[in-house]
Every structure is written in structure tokens, then in C-alpha cells.
Residue frames relative to the residue before (quaternion, step in Angstrom):
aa qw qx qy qz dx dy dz
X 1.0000 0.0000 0.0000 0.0000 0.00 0.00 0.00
X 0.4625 -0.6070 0.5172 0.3875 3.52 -1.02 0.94
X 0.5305 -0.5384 0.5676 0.3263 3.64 -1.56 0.29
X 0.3304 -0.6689 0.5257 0.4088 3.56 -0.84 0.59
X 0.4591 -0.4867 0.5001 0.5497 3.94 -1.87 -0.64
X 0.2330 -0.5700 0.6630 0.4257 3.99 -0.97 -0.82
X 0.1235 -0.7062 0.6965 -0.0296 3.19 -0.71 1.06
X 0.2145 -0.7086 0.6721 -0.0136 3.76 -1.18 1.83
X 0.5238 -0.4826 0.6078 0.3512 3.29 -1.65 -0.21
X 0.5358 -0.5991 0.3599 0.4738 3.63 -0.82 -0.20
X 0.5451 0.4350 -0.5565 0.4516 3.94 0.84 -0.07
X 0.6400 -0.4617 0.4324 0.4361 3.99 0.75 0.09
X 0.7706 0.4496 -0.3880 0.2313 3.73 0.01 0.37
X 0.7693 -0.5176 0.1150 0.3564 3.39 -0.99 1.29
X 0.1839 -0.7684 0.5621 0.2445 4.05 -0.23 0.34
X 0.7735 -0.1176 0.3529 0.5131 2.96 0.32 -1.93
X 0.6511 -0.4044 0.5898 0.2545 3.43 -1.90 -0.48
X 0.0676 0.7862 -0.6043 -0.1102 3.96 -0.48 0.80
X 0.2842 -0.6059 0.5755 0.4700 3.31 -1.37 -0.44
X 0.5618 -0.6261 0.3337 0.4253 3.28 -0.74 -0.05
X 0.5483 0.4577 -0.5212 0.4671 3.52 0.75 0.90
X 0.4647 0.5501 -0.4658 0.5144 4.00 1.07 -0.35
X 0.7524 0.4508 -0.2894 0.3834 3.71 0.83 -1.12
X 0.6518 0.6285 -0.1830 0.3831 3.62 1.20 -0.23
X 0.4788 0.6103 -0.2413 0.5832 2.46 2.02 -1.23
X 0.6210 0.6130 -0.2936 0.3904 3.61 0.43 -1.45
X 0.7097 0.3392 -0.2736 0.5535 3.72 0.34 -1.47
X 0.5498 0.5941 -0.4794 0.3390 3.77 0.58 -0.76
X 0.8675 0.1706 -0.1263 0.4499 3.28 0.67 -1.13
X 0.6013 -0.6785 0.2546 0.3365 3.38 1.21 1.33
X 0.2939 0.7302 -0.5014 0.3592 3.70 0.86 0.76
X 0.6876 0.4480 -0.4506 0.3512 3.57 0.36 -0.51
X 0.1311 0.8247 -0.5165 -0.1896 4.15 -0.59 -0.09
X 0.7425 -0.0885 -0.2370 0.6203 3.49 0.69 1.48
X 0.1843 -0.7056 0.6832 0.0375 3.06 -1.94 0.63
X 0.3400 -0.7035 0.5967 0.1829 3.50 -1.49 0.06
X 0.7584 0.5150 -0.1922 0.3502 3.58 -1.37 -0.75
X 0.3938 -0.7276 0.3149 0.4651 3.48 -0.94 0.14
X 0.5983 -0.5502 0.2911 0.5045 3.75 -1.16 -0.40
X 0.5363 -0.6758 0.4737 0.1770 3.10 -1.56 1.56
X 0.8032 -0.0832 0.0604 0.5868 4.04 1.43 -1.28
X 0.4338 -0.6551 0.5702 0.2400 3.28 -1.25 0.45
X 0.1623 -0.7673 0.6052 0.1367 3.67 -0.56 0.91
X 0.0357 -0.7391 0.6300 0.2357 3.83 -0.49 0.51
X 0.4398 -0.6550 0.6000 0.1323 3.37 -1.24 0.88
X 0.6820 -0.4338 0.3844 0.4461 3.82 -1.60 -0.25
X 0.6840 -0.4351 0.4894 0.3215 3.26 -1.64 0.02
X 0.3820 -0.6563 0.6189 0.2006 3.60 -0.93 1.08
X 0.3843 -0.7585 0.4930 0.1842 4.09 -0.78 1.20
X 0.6809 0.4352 -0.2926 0.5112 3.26 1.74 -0.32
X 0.8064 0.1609 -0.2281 0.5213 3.84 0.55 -0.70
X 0.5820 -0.6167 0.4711 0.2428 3.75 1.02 0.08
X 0.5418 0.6394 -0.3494 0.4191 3.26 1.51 0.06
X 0.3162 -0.6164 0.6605 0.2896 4.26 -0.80 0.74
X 0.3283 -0.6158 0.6940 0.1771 3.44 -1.45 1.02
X 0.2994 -0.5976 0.7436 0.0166 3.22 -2.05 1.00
X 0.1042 0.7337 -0.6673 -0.0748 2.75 -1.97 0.68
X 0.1637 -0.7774 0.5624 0.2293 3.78 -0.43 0.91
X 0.4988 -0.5878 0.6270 0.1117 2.94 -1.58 1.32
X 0.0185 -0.7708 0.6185 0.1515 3.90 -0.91 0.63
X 0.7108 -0.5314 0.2941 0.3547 3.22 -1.75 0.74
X 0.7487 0.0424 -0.0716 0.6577 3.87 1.16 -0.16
X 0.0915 -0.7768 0.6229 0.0142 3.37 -1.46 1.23
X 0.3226 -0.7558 0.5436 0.1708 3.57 -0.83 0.58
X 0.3449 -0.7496 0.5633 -0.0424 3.67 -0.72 1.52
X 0.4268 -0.6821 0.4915 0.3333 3.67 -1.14 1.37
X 0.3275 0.7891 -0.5173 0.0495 3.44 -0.77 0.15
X 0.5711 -0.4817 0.3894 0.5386 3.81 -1.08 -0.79
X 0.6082 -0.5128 0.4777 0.3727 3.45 -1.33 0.02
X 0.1333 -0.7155 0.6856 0.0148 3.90 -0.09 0.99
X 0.1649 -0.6341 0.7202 0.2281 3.24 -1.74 0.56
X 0.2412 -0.7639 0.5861 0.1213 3.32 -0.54 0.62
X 0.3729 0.7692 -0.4625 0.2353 3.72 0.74 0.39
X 0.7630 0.3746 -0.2305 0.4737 3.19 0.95 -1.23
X 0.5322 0.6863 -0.3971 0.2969 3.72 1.23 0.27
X 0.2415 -0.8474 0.4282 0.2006 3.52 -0.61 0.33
X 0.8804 -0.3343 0.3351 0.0294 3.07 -0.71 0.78
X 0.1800 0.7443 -0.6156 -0.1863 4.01 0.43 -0.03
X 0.4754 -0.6712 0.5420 0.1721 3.18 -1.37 1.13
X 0.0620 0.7650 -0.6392 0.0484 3.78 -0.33 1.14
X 0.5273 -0.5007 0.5438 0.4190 3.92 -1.40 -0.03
X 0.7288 0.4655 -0.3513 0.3588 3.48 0.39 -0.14
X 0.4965 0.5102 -0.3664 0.5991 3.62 1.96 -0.23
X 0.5825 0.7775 -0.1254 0.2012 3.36 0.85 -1.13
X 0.4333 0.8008 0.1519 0.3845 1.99 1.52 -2.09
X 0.8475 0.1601 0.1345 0.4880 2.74 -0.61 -2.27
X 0.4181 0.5759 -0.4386 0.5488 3.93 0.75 -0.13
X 0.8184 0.3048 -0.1598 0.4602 3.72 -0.29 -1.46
X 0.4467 -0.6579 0.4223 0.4351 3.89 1.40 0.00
X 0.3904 -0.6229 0.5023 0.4552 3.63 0.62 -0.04
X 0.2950 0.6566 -0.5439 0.4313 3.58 0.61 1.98
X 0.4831 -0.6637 0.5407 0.1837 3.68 -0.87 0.81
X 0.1579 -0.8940 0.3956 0.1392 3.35 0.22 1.01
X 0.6391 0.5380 -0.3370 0.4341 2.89 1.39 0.62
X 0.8136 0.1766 -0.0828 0.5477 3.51 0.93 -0.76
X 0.6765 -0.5749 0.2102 0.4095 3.55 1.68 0.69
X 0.6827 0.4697 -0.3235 0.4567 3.48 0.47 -2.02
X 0.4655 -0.4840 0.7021 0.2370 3.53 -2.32 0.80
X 0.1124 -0.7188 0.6819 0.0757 2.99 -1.73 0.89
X 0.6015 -0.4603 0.4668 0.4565 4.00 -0.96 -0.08
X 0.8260 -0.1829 0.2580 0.4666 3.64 -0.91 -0.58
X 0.8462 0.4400 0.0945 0.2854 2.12 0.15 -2.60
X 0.4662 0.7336 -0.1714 0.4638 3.27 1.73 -0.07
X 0.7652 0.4112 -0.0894 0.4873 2.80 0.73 -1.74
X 0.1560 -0.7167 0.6674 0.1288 4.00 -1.64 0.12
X 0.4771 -0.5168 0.6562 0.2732 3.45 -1.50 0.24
X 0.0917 0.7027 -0.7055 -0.0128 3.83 -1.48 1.17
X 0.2338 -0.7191 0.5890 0.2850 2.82 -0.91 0.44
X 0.6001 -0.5283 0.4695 0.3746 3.65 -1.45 1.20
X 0.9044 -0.0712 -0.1168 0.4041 3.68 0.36 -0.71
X 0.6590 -0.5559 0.2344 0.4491 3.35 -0.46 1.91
X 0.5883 -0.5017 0.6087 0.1778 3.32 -1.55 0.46
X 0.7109 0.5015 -0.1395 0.4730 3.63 1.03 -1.07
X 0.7624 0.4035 -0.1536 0.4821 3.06 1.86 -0.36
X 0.6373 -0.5323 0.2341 0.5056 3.13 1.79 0.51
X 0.5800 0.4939 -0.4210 0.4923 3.65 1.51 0.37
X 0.6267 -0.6896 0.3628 0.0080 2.99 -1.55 1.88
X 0.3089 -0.8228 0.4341 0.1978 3.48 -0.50 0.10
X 0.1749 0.7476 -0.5143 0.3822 2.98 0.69 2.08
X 0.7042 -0.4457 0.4020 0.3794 3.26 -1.73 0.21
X 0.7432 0.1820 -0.3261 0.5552 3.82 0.88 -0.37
X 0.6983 0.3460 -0.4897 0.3908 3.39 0.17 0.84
X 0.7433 0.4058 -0.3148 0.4287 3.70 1.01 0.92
X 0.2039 -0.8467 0.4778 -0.1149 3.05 -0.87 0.65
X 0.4960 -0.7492 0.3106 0.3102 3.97 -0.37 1.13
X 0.0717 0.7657 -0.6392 -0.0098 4.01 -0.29 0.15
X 0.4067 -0.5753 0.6220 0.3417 3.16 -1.79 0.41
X 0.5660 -0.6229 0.3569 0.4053 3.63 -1.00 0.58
X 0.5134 0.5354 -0.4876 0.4605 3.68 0.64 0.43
X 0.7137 0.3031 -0.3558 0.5218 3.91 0.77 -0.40
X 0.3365 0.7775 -0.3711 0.3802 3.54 1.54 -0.05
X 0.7914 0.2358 -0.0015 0.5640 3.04 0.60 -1.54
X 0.6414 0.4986 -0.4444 0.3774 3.51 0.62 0.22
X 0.6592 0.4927 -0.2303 0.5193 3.16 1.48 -0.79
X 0.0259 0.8994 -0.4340 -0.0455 3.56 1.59 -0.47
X 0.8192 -0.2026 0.1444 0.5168 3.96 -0.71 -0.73
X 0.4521 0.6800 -0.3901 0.4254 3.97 1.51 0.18
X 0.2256 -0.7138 0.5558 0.3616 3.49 -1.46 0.78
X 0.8104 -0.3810 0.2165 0.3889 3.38 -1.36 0.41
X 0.4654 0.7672 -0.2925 0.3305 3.27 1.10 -0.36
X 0.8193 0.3641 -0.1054 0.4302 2.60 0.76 -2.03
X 0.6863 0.3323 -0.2893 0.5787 3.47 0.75 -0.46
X 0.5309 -0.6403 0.5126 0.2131 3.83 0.36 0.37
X 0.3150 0.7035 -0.4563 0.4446 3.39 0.78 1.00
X 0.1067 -0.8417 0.5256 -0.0627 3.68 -1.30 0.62
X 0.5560 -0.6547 0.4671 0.2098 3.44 -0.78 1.17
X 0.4208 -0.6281 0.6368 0.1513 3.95 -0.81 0.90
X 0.6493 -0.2585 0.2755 0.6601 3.49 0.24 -0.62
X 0.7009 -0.4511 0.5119 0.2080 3.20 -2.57 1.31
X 0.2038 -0.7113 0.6315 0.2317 3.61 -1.10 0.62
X 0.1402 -0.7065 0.6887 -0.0828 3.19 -1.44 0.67
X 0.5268 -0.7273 0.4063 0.1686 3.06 -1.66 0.90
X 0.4022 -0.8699 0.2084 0.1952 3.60 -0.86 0.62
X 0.5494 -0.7621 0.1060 0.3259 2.87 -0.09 1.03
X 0.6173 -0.3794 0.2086 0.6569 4.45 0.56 -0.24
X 0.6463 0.4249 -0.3172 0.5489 3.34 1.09 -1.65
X 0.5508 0.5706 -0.3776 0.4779 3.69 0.18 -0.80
X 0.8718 0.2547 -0.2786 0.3122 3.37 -0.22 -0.98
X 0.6355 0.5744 -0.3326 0.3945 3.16 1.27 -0.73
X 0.4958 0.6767 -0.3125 0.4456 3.81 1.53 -0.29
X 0.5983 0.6144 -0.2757 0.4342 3.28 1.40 -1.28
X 0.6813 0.5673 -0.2165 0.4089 2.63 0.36 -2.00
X 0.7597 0.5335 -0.0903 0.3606 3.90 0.19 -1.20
X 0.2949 0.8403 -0.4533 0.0376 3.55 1.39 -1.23
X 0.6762 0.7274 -0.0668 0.0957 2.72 0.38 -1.69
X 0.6931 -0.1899 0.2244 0.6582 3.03 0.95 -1.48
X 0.1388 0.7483 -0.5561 0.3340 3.40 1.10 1.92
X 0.3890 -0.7041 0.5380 0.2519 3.72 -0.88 0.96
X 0.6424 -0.4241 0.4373 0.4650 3.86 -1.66 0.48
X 0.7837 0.3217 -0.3668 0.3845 3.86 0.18 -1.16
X 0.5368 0.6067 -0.4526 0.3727 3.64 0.81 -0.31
X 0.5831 0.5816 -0.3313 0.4604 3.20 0.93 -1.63
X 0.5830 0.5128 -0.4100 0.4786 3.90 0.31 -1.93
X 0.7428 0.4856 -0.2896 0.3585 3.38 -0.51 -1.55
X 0.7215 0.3085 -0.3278 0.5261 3.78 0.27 -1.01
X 0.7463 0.4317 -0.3589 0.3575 3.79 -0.33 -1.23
X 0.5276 0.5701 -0.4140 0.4745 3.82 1.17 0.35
X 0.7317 0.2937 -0.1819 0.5875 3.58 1.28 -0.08
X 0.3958 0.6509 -0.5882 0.2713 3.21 1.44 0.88
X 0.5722 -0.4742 0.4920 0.4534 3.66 -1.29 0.06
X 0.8667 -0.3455 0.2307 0.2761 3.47 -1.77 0.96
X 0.7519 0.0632 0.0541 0.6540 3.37 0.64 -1.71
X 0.2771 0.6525 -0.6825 0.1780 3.79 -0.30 1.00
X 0.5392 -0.6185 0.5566 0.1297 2.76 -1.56 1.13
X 0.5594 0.6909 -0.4023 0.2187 3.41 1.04 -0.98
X 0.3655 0.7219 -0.5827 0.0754 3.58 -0.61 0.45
X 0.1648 -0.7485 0.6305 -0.1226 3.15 -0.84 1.92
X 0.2482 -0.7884 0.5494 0.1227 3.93 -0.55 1.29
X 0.4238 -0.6261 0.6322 0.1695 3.74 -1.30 1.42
């Protein structure tokens, strides 16, 4: 898998996910005004008619974009199994053991049927065997217990999640410096 860019606003905070054409595009049209990390691709450009030279451009692992300062605090998140997922470590927060993907399900702490929402603090990863044991019941009733509290992720957070996969060391550095206080989140470059 190609590596993605991190693309920041200019006060430095996480936007989004590029490919590395969106990120070319950008310098093409002189938007970027600083960058970090090392370089992810070399773009070779056309032949110069005067010196016969192909133009280059090196793509770095994070670029910073003119823009306004956005707080992105009060934004949420889309809530996918694969953020989910990767937050909770792909761990059954109920009965501990790690599962693959395909393994794993989305519960919600309080039943949908019972007027609980389908947010980040009201889910939580399970293998489908505590899934279905815990079925439409709160924890109470069946004497069950939470591994650890879910919580929502922050931009830098989420954008780690999302990305796991094939996130670079300076990206990682760069993001997990704007995790929140007590995240759990720890994804290895």
C-alpha cells in the first residue's frame, strides 16, 4: 500500500489523509507554506524545451496548507468498525482475548433498544461470542464488565486510527503529540 501524505492547516493541526497526487496538486498550485517529515515520492515532471532537463518534485510525509485556524474539537468523528476497531486494539472489551477483523463486532454498552445511541462513548469492540451473550442486556444484568471506558477520538487520534496500517514513524511522532492526556491509542511505525 502506498503511504498516505498528513496534510495540516497552517496553525499545524491535522486536516485529513492525502494521496499523493491531492498533495502535488496542492504544491502545483502553490498552497502548501511548510512541511515536515521525510519524502514519501518523487514526482518527475516534463522535459524543460530550454535545458532538456525533467522537473522533480518530492512529496513530504506531512504538508501544511494556507488556511484559518479551525478548532476541530467540537467535531466528531465518523464512527466506522475499523476506527473502532483500532482504538479498542482489536481487543474484546469484554473477555480480553484479540481477534482479526472479521471476528470482532461493535456493542453498544447500552442496547440501542433501550434508548442507547450509537456513539463513540456508548460503544465498544467485542468478539461476537460476548456479542451475543451480552445481547440487548445492561452489564448489570448479566454480570458482565467493561475492560476499559470508551471515549471519543480526538482529529489527531482519529486520523491515526483511521490510517494504522500503513502510517509512517514521523507522521505517527507528529500525530501522537496531539493525542489527548489519557489515550490509549498506541499504533507502532
Amino acid at each position: 500500500m502506498e503511504p498516505r501524505i498528513l496534510r495540516l492547516n497552517s496553525a499545524g493541526q491535522p486536516v485529513e489523509w492525502l494521496h499523493w497526487k491531492q498533495a502535488a496538486c496542492l504544491y502545483a498550485r502553490e498552497l502548501v507554506c511548510w512541511s515536515l517529515g521525510g519524502v514519501v515520492r518523487r514526482v518527475h515532471g516534463g522535459y524543460s524545451r530550454y535545458t532538456g532537463l525533467q522537473s522533480t518534485m518530492d512529496l513530504p510525509a506531512i504538508i501544511a496548507c494556507n488556511g484559518k485556524r479551525v478548532n476541530r474539537s467540537h467535531i466528531v468523528p465518523p464512527l466506522t468498525n475499523k476506527a473502532l476497531f483500532s482504538r479498542d486494539n482489536y481487543q474484546c472489551m469484554y473477555c480480553g482475548n484479540y481477534f482479526v477483523f472479521d471476528e470482532l463486532s461493535r456493542d453498544h454498552i447500552v442496547p440501542v433498544s433501550r434508548g442507547g445511541r450509537d456513539i463513540w462513548t456508548n460503544v465498544v469492540t467485542a468478539c461476537k461470542r460476548c456479542n451475543q451473550r451480552k445481547s440487548n442486556h445492561s452489564l448489570s444484568e448479566i454480570s458482565m464488565e467493561l475492560l476499559a471506558l470508551p471515549f471519543k477520538p480526538n482529529t489527531a487520534e482519529y486520523l491515526a486510527l483511521i490510517n494504522s496500517d500503513r502510517i509512517r514513524g514521523d507522521q505517527m511522532e507528529f500525530l501522537s503529540s496531539q493525542f489527548s492526556k489519557n489515550s490509549r491509542i498506541r499504533i507502532s511505525a
